[in-house]
C-alpha positions as CSV (number, residue, x, y, z in Angstrom):
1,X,15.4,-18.3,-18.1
2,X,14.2,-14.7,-17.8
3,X,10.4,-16.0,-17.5
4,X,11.7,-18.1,-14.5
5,X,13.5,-15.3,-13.2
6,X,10.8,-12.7,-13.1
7,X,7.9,-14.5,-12.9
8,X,5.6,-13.7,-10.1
9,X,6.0,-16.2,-6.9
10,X,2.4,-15.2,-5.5
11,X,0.7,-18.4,-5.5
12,X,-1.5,-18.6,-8.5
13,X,-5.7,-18.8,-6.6
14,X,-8.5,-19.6,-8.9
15,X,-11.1,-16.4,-8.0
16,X,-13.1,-16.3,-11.2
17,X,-15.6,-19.3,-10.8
18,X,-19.4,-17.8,-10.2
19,X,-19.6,-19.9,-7.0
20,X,-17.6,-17.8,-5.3
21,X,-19.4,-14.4,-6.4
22,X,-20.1,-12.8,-2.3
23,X,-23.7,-12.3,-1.3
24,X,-24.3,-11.9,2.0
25,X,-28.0,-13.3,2.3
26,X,-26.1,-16.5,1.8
27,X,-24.9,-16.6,5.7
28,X,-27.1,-16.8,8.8
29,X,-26.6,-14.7,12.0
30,X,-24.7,-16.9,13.6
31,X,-22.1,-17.0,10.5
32,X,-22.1,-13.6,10.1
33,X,-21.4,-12.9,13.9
34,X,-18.7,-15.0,13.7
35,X,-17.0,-13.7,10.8
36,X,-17.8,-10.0,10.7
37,X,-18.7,-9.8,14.4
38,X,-22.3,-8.1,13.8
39,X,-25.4,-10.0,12.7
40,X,-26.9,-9.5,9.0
41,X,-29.4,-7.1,9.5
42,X,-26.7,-4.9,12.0
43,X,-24.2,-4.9,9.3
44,X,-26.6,-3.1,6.6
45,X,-27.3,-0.7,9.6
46,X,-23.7,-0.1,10.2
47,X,-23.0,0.4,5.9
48,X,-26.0,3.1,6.1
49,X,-24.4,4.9,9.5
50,X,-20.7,4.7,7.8
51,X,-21.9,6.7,4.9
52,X,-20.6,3.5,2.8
53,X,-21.2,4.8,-0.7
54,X,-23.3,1.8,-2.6
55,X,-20.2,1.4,-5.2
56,X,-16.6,1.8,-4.2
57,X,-13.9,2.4,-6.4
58,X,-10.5,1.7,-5.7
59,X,-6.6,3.0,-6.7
60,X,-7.0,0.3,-9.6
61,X,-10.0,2.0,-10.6
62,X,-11.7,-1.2,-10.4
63,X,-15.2,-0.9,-8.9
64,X,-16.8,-3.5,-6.0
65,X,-19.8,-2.8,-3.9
66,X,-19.6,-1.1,-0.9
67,X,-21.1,-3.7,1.1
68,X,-18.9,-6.1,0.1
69,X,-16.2,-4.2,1.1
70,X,-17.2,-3.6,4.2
71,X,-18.2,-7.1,4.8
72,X,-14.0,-8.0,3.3
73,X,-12.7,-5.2,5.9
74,X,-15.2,-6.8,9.1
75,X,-13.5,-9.6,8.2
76,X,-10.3,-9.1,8.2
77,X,-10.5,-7.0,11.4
78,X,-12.2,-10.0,12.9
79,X,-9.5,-12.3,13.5
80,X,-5.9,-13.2,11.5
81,X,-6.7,-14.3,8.0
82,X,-4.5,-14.1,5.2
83,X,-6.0,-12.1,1.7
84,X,-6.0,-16.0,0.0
85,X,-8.7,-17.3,2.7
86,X,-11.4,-14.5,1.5
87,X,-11.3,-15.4,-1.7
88,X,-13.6,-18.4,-1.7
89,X,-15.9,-15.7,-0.1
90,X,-15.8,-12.9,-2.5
91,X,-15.0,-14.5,-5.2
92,X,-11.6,-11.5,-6.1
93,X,-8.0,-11.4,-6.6
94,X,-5.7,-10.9,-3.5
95,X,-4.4,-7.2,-5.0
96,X,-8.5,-6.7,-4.7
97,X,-9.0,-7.6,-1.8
98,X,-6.4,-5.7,-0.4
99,X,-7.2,-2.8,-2.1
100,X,-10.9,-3.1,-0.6
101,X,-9.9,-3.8,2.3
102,X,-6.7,-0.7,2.4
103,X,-10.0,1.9,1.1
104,X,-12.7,1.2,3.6
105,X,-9.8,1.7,6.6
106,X,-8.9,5.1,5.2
107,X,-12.5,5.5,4.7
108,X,-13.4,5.2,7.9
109,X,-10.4,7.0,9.3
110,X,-10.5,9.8,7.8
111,X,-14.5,10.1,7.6
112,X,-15.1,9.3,11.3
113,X,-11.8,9.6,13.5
114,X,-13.1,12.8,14.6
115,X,-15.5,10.6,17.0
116,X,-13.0,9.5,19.1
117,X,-10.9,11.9,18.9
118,X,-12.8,15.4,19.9
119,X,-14.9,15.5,22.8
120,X,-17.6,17.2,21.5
121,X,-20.2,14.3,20.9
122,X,-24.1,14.9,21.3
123,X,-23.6,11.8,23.6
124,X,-20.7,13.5,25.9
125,X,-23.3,16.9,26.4
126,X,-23.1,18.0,30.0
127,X,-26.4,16.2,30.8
128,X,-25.1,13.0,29.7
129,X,-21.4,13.6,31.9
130,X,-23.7,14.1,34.7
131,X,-25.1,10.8,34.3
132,X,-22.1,9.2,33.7
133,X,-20.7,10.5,37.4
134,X,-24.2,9.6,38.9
135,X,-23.6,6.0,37.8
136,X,-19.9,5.8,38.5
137,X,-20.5,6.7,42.5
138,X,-23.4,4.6,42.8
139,X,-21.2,1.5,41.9
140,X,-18.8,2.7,44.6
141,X,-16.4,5.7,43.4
142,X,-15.2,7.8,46.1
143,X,-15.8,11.1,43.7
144,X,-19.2,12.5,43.0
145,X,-17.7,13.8,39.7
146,X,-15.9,11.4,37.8
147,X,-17.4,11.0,34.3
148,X,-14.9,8.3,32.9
149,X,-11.5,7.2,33.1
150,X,-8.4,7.5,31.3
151,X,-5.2,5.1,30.8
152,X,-2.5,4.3,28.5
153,X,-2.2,0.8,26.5
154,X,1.1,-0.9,25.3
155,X,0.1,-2.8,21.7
156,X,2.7,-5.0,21.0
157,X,4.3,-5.0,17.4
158,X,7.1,-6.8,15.6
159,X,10.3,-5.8,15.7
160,X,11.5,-3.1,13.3
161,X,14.3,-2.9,11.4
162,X,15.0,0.4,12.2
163,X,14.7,2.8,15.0
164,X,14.3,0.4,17.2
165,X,15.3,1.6,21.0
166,X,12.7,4.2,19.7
167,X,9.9,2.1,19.6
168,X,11.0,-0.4,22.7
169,X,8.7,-0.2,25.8
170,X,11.3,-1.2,28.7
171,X,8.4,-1.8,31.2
172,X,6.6,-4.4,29.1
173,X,9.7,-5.8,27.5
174,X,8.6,-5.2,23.7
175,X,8.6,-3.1,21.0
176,X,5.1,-1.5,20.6
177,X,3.2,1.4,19.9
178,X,1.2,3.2,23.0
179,X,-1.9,4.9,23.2
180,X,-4.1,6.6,25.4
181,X,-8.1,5.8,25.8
182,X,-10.5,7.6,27.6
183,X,-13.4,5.5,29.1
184,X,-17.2,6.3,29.8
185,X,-19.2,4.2,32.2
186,X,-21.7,3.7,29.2
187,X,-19.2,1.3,27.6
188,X,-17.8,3.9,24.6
189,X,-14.4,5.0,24.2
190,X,-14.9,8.7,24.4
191,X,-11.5,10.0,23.2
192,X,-8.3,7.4,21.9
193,X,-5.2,9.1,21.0
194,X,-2.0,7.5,19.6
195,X,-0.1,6.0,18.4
196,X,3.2,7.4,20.2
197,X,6.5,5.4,19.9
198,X,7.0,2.5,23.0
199,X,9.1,4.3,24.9
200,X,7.0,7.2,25.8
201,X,5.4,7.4,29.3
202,X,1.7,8.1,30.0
203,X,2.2,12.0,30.7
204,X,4.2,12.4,27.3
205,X,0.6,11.0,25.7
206,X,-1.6,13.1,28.2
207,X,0.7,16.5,27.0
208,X,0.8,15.7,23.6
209,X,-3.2,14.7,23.3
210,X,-4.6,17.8,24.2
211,X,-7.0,16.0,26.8
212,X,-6.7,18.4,29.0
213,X,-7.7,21.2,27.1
214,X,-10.6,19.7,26.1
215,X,-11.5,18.4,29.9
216,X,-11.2,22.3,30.6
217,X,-13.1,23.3,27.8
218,X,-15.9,20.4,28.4
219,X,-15.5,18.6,31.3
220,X,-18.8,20.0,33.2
221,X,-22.4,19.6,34.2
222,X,-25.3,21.5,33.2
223,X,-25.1,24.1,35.6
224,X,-21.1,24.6,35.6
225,X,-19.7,22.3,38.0
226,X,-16.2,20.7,37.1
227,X,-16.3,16.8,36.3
228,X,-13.2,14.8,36.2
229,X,-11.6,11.7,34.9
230,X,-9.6,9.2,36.9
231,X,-6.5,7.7,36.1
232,X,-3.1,6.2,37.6
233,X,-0.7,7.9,39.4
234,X,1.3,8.7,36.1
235,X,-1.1,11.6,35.7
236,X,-0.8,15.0,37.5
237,X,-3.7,16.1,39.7
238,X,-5.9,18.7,37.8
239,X,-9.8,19.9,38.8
240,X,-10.7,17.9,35.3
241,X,-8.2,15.0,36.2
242,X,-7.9,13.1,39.5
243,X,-5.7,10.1,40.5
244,X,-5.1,7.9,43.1
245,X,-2.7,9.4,46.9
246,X,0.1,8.4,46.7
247,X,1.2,4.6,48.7
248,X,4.0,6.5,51.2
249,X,2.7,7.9,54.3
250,X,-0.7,7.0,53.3
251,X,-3.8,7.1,55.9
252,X,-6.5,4.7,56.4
253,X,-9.0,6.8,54.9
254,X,-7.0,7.6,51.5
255,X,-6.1,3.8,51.4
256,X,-9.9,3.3,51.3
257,X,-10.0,6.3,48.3
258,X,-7.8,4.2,46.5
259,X,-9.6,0.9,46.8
260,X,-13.2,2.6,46.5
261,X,-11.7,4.4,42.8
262,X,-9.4,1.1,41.6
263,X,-12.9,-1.0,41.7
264,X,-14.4,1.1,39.4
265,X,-11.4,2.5,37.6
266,X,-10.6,-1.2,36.0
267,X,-13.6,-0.8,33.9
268,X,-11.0,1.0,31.2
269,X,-8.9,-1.9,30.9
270,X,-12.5,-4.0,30.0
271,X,-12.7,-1.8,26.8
272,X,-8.7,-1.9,26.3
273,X,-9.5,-5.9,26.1
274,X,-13.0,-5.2,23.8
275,X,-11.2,-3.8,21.1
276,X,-8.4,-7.0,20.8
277,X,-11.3,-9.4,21.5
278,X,-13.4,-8.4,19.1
279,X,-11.5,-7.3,16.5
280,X,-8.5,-9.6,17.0
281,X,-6.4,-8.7,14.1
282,X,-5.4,-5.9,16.1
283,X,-3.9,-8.2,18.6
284,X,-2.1,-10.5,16.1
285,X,1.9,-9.0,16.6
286,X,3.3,-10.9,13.4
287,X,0.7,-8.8,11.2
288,X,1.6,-5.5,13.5
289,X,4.9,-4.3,11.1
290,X,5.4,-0.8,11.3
291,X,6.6,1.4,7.7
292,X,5.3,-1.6,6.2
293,X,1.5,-1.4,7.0
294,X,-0.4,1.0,9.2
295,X,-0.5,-0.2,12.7
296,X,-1.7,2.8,14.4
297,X,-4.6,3.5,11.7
298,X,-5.8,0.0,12.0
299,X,-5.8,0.1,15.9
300,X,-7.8,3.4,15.6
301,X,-10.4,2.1,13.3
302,X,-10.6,-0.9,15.2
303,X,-11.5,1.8,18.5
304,X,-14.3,3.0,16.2
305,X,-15.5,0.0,15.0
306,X,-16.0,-1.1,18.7
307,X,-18.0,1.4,19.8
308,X,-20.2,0.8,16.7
309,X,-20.0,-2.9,18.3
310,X,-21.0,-1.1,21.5
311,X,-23.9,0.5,20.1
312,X,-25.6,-1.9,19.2
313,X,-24.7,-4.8,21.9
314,X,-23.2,-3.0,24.9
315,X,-20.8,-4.9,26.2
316,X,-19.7,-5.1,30.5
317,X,-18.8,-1.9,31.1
318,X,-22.6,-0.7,30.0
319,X,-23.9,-3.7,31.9
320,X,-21.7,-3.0,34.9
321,X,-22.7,0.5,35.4
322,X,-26.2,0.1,34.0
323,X,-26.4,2.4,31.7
324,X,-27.6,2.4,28.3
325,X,-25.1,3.6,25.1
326,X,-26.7,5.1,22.2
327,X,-27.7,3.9,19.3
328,X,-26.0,3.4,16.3
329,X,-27.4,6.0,14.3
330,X,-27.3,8.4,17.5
331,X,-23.6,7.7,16.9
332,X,-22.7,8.3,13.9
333,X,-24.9,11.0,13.2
């Protein structure tokens, strides 16, 4: 009776067998597009630009290779899986798995968040923010200055058990968690902060960044000149941030501001859509459960791992304004 009352109710998976030992030579590009979303050869690349250290060790101190646990965290990032589908893959237990899977996310949280989170990037120099408004007016935009854009994003979680008016977004109708993205016409996410609690507006997210600090501090050309970023008329009008005239009273000529800066300005909501798309996991709301896993740290990875995504395939945004990201290891380095 004891045995039956404290025995484990996990189901009981068969993960020993040498069949299922992972080796990644054993898929094609096409297999390993779909399941990790980069090709073979991309995903070594993307291990050396991580910093992946070639043996990994987890809380259990049980060791795995650090490939492999990148290749178990791709995965699971890719699209909704449960731990007990990898294991014909990898050949581990589900507390493994999850243990790989828990290291490599604080691994590249903590290691790289700093990318999208500080402007200061050798790819964001004042050269390259000239560029960016060069190729954002050609397209169309009314402003000869605007670098990139910024916006906020509702990501839709389940329903806590606590706290929840805290975390309910009354516009959308949900419980979620915001953040705010800013966008560069090269198809990167230049700076993503979050997450704040639903209910927040966009200006509480803009104050409690520090974006525009860093626009002040960093937000020029090469010879001085202020550059901006665009977003919606939540934000307040600042030399580094611009937003559309408001609809009362409006004349023909700022009507045609509007229209000439929306066309351009939608090009944030293409990454917003990248990082869900591509990493769909993200996107799954039953699997989004906040005190019980990390929802923001996942969504913030999953920013990161997109622009590594970026890097190496572009994606519209690059193709739209015709312009060229950097590499991977330009990156990362």
């Amino acid at each position: 009776m004891l045995y039956s009352m404290n025995s484990p109710s996990n189901p009981d998976f068969q993960y020993k067998s040498d069949e299922y030992q992972f080796n990644l030579d054993k898929f094609n590009d096409d297999e390993c597009n779909s399941y990790f979303r980069f090709q073979k050869n991309d995903i070594y690349r993307l291990k050396h630009a991580l910093g992946v250290p070639p043996t990994v060790i987890l809380e259990n101190k049980s060791k795995i290779d650090g490939l492999e646990a990148l290749c178990i965290t791709l995965q699971r990032y890719a699209y909704p899986c449960r731990y007990g589908d990898l294991i014909k893959d990898y050949g581990r237990s589900v507390p493994q798995l999850y243990l790989a899977f828990k290291w490599m996310t604080n691994y590249i949280f903590d290691i790289h968040r700093h990318r999208i989170s500080s402007l200061d990037q050798p790819w964001l120099s004042p050269q390259h923010l000239q560029e960016f408004a060069e190729a954002t007016h050609t397209k169309g935009a009314a402003l000869r200055n605007c670098w990139g854009f910024v916006d906020g994003t509702v990501r839709p979680i389940c329903r806590p058990n606590q706290h929840q008016q805290v975390m309910y977004n009354g516009h959308k109708r949900i419980h979620a968690m915001k953040f705010q993205s800013v966008t560069a016409p090269n198809g990167l996410i230049a700076h993503l902060y979050g997450p704040v609690e639903g209910r927040r507006h966009d200006a509480f997210l803009l104050r409690e960044s520090g974006l525009l600090t860093e626009l002040e501090a960093r937000s020029h050309d090469p010879q001085g000149n202020v550059l901006c970023v665009y977003g919606d008329p939540a934000y307040p009008l600042r030399p580094q941030l611009q937003a559309p005239f408001p609809t009362v009273r409006i004349t023909p000529e700022q009507v045609a501001f509007n229209a000439a800066m929306s066309k351009v300005r939608i090009s944030v909501e293409w990454l917003f859509g990248d990082i869900v798309n591509i990493f769909k996991f993200t996107d799954y709301k039953k699997s989004q459960k906040v005190q019980l896993s990390a929802c923001g740290k996942m969504y913030i990875v999953s920013g990161i791992l997109t622009n590594a995504h970026t890097c190496v395939y572009k994606n519209n945004t690059s193709a739209y304004f015709e312009l060229e990201p950097p590499s991977l290891e330009e990156y990362f380095q």
